[in-house]
N, C-alpha and C positions, 0 to 999 in steps of 0.2 A: 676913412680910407687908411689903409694900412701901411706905415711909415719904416722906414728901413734904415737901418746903421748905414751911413755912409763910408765908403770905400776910401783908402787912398790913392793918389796918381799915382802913376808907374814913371819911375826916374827920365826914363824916353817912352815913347809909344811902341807897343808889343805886338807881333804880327805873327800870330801864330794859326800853325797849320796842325788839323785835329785829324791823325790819318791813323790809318794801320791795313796790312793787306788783307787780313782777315775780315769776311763781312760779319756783320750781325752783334757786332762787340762795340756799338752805340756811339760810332761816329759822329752823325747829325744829331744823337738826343741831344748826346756833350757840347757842339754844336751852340745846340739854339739856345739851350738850360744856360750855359755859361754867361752868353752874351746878354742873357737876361736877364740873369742874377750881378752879374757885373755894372748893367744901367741902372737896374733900379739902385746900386750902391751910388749912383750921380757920377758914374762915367762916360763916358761917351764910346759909343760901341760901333762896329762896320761889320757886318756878314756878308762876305763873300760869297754867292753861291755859287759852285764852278762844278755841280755835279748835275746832270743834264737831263735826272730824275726831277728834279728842283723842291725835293723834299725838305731843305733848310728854308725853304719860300714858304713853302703849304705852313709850315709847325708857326714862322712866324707872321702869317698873317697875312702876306702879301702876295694879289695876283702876279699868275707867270705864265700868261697862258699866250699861245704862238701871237707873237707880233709884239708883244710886250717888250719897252726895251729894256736889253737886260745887259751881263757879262758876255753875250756873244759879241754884241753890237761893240762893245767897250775891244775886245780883243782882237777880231777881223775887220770891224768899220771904224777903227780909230774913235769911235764914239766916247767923249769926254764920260766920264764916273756920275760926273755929277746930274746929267741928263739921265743916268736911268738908275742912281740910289734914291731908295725911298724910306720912308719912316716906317717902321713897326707897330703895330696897333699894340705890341706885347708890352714897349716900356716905353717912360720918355728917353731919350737919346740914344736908342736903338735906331738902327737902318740896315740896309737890307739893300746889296746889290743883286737881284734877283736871276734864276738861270731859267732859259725857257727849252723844250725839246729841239729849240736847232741847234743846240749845245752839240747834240749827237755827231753831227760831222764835221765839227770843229777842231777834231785830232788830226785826219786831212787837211783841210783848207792850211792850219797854221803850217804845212810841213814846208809851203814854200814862200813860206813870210819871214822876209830878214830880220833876222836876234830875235829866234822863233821864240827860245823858252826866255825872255825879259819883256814881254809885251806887255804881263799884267805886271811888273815892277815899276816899269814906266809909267802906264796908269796910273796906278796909284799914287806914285810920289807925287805927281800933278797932280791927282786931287785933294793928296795930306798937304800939301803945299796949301792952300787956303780954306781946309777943311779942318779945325781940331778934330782928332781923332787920339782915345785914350789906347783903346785896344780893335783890331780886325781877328776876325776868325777866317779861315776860308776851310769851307765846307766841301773835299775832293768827291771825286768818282772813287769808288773803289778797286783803281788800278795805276800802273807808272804811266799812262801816257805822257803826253804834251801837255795836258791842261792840271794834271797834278804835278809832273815839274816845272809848270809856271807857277804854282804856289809855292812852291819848295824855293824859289827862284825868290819870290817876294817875299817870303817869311822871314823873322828874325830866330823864331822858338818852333818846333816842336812835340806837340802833345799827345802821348798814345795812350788811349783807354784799350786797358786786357780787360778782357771779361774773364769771371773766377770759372770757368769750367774747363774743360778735359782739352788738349791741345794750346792752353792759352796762350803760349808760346811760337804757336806756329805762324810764322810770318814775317816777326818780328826783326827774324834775324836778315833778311830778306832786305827789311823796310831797312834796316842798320847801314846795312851794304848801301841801298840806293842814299842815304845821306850823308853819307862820307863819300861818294861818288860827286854827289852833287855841292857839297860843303869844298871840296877841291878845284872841282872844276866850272861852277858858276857862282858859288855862292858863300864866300869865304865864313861870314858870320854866323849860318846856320849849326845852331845844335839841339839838341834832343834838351828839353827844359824841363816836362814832367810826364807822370806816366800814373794814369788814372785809371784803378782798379772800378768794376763794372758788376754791375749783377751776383753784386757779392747777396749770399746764403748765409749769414749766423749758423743756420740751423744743420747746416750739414759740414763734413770734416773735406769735403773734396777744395770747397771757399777757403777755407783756412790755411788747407794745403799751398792751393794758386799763390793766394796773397803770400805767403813765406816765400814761397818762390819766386816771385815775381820783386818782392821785397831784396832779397838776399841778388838777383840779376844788376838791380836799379837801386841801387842803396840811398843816392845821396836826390834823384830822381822820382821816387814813388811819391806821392801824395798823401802824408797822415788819412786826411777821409773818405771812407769807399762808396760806393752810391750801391744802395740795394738793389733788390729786384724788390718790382713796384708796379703795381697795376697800373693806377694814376699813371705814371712813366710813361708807358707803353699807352695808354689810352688816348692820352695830350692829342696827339699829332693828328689822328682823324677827326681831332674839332678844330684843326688850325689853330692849334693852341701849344705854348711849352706847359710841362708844367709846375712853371714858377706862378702861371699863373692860372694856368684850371683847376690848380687844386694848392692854394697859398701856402697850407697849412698842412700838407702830407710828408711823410721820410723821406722821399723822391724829392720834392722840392726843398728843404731843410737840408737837405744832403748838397743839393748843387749849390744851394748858396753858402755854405760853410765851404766847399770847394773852392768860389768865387772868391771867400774871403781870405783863402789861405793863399791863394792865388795871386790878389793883390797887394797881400804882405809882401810873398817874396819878388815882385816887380818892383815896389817902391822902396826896395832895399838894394837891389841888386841894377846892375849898367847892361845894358842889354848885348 
């Protein structure tokens, strides 16, 4: 069995939110790849899944099918975390608060529930409260409702993957606005932590152009390693699999754990 460098702890526990408003720029890969490459380093990981596709569920393994309890039950039924987090088949200390399709009308229902957008903050601290937890990811919808500013609400950090193609920019400035919006007005500690280039091309000059760009925006932000474009990548998720671990030993997965590890250099250096 295939053994792995182990990580460092991060100086507090990291809660970050892996968003951007542009679709298709690998939200849930970065997602599920991270958190998986982050346990197998002997962290302890939590994925949140709050997007009502429940596609951070499928990639790590774990049913979410109607009735399953998941983040609905946790946010509208007071349902304790720890009743419906489960284990990841992907890693050991991987888990997985799973989202099921009643997610869908959970932007309603919360609009008349008091300290609408602190529902999943509250959770959760109840359940880091006797839960070690290293790192949480929460996996959005790709939009500002309710249920992405209750992540925004419960995050510490952060994380935007640009994908290197034409427009890669577009959103972003958007997504800025709604974080310094939300950084004022619910969430004092939140800031942008890193910013993870996607679907980078070697082979063409338009990749190179992005990353300078995107580089020269986020200076002190971008992530030295880029994740290519990657069959494996893209394949992962229709076997319920990341792929750190469909394919152990492809660029796609070497890429997200040199990410993971860059990742948890600058957490156990840095005060959140």
């Amino acid at each position: 069995m295939r053994t792995f460098e182990a990580l460092p702890k991060p100086v507090t526990p990291r809660r970050i939110v892996v968003a951007n408003q542009k679709g298709g720029v690998g939200k849930t890969t970065t997602s599920v790849n991270l958190a998986a490459a982050l346990a197998q380093g002997g962290l302890r990981v939590l994925v949140v899944d709050i997007d009502p596709q429940g596609n951070a569920s499928t990639a790590l393994g774990v049913p979410h099918g109607e009735g399953t309890p998941s983040i609905y039950e946790a946010l509208l039924d007071d349902m304790k975390f720890e009743d419906a987090v489960v284990a990841s088949p992907e890693a050991e200390n991987l888990f997985v608060l799973p989202a099921t399709i009643d997610l869908a009308g959970a932007e309603l229902e919360l609009v008349s529930k008091v300290a609408r957008e602190q529902r999943l903050l509250k959770a959760l601290r109840e359940y880091m409260q006797d839960h070690e937890v290293d790192y949480v990811f929460f996996d959005c919808p790709p939009s500002l409702g309710l249920l992405t500013v209750n992540a925004l609400v419960a995050a510490t950090d952060i994380l935007i993957p640009i994908q290197c193609e034409y427009y890669a920019l577009e959103g972003v400035t958007q997504l800025m606005r709604t974080i310094q919006l939300v950084g004022s007005e619910l969430n004092s500690s939140l800031r942008l932590w890193a910013v993870l280039l996607t679907m980078f091309d070697g082979r063409t000059k338009l990749s190179a152009q992005v990353a300078e760009e995107v580089r020269s925006h986020f200076a002190d932000e971008t992530l030295e390693t880029v994740i290519p474009r990657s069959v494996r990548v893209s394949e992962a998720p229709s076997y319920g699999r990341t792929v750190i671990t469909y394919d152990d030993h492809s660029v796609g997965a070497n890429a997200y754990r040199t990410v993971a590890a860059e990742l948890a250099a600058r957490a156990a250096e840095e005060q959140a």
